[in-house]
C-alpha positions as CSV (number, residue, x, y, z in Angstrom):
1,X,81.8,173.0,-42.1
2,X,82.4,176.7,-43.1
3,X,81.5,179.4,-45.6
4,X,80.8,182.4,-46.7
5,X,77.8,184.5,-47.9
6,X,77.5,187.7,-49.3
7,X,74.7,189.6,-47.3
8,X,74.3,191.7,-50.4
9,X,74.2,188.9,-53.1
10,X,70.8,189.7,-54.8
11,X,70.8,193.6,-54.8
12,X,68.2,193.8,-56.5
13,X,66.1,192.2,-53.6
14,X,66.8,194.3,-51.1
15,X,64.0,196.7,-52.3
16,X,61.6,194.2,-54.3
17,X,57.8,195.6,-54.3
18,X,55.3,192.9,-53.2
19,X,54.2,191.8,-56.8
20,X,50.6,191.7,-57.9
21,X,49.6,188.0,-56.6
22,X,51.3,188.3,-52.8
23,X,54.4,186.8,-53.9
24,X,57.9,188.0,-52.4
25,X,61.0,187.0,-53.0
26,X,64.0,187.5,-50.6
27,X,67.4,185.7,-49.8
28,X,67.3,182.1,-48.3
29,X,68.5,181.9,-44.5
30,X,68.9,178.7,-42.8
31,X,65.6,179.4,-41.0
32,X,64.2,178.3,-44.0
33,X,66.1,174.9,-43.9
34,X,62.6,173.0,-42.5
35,X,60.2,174.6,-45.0
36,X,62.6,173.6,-48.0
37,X,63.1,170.1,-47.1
38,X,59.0,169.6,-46.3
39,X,58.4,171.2,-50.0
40,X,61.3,168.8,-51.4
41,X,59.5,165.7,-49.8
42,X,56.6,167.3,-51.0
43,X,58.0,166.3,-54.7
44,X,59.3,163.1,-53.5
45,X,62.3,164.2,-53.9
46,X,64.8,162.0,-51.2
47,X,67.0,165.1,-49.6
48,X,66.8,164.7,-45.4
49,X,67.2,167.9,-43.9
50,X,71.3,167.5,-43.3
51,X,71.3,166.5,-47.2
52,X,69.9,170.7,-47.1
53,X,72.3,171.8,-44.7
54,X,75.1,170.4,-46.6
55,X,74.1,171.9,-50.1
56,X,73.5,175.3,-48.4
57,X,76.6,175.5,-46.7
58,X,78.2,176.6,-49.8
59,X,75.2,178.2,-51.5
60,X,73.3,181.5,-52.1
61,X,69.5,180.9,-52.2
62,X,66.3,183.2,-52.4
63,X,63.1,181.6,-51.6
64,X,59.7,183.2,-52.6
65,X,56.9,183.7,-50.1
66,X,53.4,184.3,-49.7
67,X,51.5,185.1,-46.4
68,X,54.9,184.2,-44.5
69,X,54.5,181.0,-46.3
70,X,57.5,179.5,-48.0
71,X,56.2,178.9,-51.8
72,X,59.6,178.2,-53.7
73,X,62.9,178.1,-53.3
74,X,66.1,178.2,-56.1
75,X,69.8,177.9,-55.0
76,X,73.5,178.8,-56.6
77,X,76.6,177.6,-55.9
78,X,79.5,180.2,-57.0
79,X,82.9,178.2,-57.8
80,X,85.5,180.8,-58.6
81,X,84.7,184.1,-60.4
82,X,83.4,182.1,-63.5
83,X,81.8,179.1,-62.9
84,X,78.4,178.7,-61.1
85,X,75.9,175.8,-60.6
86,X,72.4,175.8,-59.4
87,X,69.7,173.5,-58.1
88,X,67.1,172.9,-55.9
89,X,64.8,175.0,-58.0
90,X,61.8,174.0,-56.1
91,X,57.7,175.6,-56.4
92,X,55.2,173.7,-54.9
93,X,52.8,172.3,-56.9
94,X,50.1,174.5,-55.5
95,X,51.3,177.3,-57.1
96,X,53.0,176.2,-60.4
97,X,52.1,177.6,-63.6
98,X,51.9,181.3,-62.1
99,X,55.9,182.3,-63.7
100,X,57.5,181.9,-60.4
101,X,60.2,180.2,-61.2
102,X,60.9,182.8,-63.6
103,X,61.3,185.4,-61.2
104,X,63.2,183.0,-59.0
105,X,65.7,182.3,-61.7
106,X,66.1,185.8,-63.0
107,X,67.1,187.0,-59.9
108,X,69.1,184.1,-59.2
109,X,71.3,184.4,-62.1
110,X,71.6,188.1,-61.1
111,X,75.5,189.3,-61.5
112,X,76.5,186.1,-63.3
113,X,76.2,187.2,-67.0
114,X,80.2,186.5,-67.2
115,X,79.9,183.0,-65.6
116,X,80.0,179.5,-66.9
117,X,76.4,178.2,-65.2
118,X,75.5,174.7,-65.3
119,X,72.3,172.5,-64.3
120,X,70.5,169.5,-64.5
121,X,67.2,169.9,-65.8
122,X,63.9,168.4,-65.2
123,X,61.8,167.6,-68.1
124,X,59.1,170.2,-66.5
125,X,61.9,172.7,-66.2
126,X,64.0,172.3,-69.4
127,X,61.5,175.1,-71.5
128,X,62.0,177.6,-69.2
129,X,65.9,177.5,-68.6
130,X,65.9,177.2,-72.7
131,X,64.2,180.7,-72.6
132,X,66.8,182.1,-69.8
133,X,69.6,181.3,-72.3
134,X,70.6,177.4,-71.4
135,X,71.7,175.0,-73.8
136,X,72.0,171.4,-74.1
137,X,75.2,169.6,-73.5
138,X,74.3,166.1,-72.4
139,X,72.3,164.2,-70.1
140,X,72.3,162.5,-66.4
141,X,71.2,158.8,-65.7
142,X,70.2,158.4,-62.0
143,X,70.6,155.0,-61.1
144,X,69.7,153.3,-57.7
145,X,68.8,150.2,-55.9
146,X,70.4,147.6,-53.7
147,X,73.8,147.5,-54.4
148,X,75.0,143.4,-55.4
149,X,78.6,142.6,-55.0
150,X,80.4,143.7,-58.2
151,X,83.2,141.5,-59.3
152,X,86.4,143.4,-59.3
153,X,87.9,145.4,-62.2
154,X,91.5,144.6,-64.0
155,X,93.5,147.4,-63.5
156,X,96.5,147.9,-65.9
157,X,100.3,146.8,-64.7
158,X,101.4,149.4,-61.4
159,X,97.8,150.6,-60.9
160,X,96.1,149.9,-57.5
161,X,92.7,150.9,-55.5
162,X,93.8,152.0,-52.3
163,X,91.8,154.6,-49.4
164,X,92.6,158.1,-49.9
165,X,95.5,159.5,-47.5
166,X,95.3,162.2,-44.7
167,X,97.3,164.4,-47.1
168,X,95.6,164.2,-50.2
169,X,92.9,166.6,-50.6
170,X,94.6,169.4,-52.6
171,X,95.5,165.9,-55.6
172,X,91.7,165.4,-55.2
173,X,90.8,169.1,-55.8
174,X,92.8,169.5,-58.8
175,X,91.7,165.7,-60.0
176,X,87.8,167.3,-59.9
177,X,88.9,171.1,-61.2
178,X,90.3,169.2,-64.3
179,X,87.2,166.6,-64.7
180,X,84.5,169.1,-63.6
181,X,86.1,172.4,-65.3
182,X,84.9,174.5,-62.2
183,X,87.0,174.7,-58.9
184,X,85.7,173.4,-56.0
185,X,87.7,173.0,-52.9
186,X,85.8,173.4,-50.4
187,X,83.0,171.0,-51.4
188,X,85.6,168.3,-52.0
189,X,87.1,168.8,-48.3
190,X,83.1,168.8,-47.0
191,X,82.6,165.4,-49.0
192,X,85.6,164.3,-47.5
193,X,84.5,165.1,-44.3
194,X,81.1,163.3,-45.2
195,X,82.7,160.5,-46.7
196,X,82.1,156.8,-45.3
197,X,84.5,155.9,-47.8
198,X,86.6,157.5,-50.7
199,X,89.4,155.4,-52.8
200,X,91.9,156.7,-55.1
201,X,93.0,155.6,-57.9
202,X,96.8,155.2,-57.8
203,X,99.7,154.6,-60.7
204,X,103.0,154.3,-58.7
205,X,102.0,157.4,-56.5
206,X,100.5,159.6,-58.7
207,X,96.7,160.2,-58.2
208,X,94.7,158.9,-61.2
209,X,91.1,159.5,-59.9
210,X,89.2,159.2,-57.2
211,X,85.2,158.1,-55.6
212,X,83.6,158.7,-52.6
213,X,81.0,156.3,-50.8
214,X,78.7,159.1,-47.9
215,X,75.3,159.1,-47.0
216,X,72.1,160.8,-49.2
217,X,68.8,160.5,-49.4
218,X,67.2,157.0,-49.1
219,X,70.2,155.5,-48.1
220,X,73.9,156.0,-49.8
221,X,74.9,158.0,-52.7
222,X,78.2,157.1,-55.0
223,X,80.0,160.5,-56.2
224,X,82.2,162.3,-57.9
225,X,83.4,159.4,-59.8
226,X,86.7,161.1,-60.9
227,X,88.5,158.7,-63.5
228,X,90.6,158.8,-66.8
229,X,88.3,155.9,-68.9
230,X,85.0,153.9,-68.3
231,X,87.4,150.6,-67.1
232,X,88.9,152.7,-64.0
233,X,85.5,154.0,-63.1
234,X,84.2,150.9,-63.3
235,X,86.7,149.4,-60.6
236,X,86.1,152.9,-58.4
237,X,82.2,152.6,-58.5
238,X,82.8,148.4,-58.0
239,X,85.0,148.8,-55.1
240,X,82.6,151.1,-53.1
241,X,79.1,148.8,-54.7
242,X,80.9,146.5,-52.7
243,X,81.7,148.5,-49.5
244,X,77.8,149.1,-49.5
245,X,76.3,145.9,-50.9
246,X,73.3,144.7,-49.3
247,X,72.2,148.5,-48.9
248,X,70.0,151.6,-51.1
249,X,72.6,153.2,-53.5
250,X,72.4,156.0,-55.9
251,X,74.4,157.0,-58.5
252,X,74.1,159.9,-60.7
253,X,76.3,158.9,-64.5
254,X,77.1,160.7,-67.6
255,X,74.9,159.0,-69.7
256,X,78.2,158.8,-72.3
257,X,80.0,156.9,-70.1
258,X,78.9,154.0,-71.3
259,X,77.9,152.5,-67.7
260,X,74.3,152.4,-67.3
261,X,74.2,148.6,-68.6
262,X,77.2,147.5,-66.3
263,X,75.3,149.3,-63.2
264,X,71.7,147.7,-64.1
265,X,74.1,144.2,-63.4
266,X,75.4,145.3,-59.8
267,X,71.4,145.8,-59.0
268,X,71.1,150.2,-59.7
269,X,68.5,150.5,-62.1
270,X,68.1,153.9,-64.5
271,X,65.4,155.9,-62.4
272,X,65.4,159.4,-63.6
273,X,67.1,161.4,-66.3
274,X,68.0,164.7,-66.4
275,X,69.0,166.7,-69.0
276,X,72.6,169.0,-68.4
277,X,72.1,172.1,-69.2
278,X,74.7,174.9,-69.5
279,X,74.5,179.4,-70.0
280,X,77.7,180.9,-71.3
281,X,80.9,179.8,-72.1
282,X,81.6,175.8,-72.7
283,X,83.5,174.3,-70.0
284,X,86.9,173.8,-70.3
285,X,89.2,170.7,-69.5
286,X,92.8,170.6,-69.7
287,X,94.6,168.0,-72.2
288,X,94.6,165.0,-70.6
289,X,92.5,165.6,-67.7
290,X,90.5,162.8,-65.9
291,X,86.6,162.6,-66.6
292,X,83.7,163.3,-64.5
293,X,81.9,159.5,-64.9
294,X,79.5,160.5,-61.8
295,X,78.3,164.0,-60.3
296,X,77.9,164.9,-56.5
297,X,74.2,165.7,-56.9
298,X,72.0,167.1,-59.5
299,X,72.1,170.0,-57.7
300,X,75.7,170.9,-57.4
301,X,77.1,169.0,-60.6
């Protein structure tokens, strides 16, 4: 796994005064790695501490501290010059209520006031990313459970399920730049690398969509779901239910997509739902391009 990280992404850190109540904030280093994951369990959220070694492989972070103690953390993921994500926006409940994750996410969104910036909201979160400029553009339905057998999807005339080739990642990147809007290379090849399982979907050799099956949290996480109607996504997500039945799932759906009922019958009930959230310009998708029917994680979209 590589990447790169700007040792001067948050300027305006470099000389930040100790404010008033103790609290510091500076960039996140992987040293911080065990202190993030302990305040994630902390919230009962599910991410092991590879699931935070993956995400900040491609991230920048700051984390606040107090007394050497880490206190909160808040991470961005930059795709391009114009498109940004963040997540993990984490303070523990110890010291909630006292505007730090204001401060986080002020610097955090330092230098991206040209950028596209998406995120999945909390309910506890949504006021304040509201007041930082955010608006509403749909919601997220978590689902997760023991994954049933699902019985298999009609495709239509020449189109197949079939595992994704050695040769295929740049079809997958631009299959998740169009459904997405944000380029994202290098996390595709990393889920690839992850993957336990990834199908395409396939109409006489052109690539139509794609899902990958890797591990997360609890147990197994489904996504992206890359697909060009809720019938192709639903043989994608049935093909790798399948691959995994008998074991924890997650899957993290559009709530438009029209799939929540279908999943409640393969055994992944609704277990959260975020609200998606977006600062700037709309995202764009070409005409014709596939649709994003699952995300990768709340955090990175």
């Amino acid at each position: 796994m590589s990447f790169m990280r700007s040792i001067s992404a948050f300027p305006s850190l470099d000389q930040a005064p100790i404010a008033d109540d103790g609290v510091v904030l500076r960039p996140m280093t992987e040293a911080d790695l065990p202190q993030a994951q302990a305040m994630s369990a902390e919230l009962r959220w599910p991410h092991r501490p590879v699931d935070w070694e993956h995400v900040f492989a491609h991230s920048e972070g700051i984390v606040a501290e107090r007394d050497g103690q880490l206190i909160a953390t808040a991470l961005r993921w930059r795709w391009g010059e114009r498109h940004a994500t963040v997540g993990l926006i984490i303070v523990t409940p110890a010291c909630q209520g006292r505007r730090i994750g204001h401060r986080l996410m002020t610097a955090l969104l330092e230098g991206m006031d040209n950028c596209t910036v998406l995120l999945h909201a909390t309910a506890e979160g949504r006021g304040l990313y509201e007041r930082l400029g955010f608006v509403r553009i749909g919601e997220i339905r978590q689902h997760q459970g023991v994954a049933l057998p699902a019985p298999l999807i009609a495709l239509p005339a020449g189109w197949r399920l079939r595992p994704v080739g050695q040769n295929e990642a740049q079809a997958l990147h631009r299959l998740d730049e169009d459904a997405r809007g944000m380029p994202r290379p290098a996390l595709i090849d990393d889920l690839l690398a992850q993957a336990e399982a990834c199908v395409v979907l396939d109409d006489d050799g052109t690539q139509k969509g794609f899902a990958i099956l890797r591990r997360f949290g609890r147990g197994h996480v489904i996504g992206p779901v890359v697909a060009p109607d809720a019938e192709s996504a639903k043989a994608l997500i049935a093909h790798l239910a399948g691959v995994n039945a008998g074991r924890f799932t997650r899957i993290d759906i559009d709530f438009d997509s029209g799939l929540a009922e279908w999943l409640e019958g393969i055994g992944l009930l609704r277990a959260d739902a975020p609200t998606t959230m977006v600062r700037g310009a709309p995202l764009q998708h070409p005409e014709g391009a596939p649709r994003l029917f699952a995300i990768v994680t709340q955090a990175l979209g």
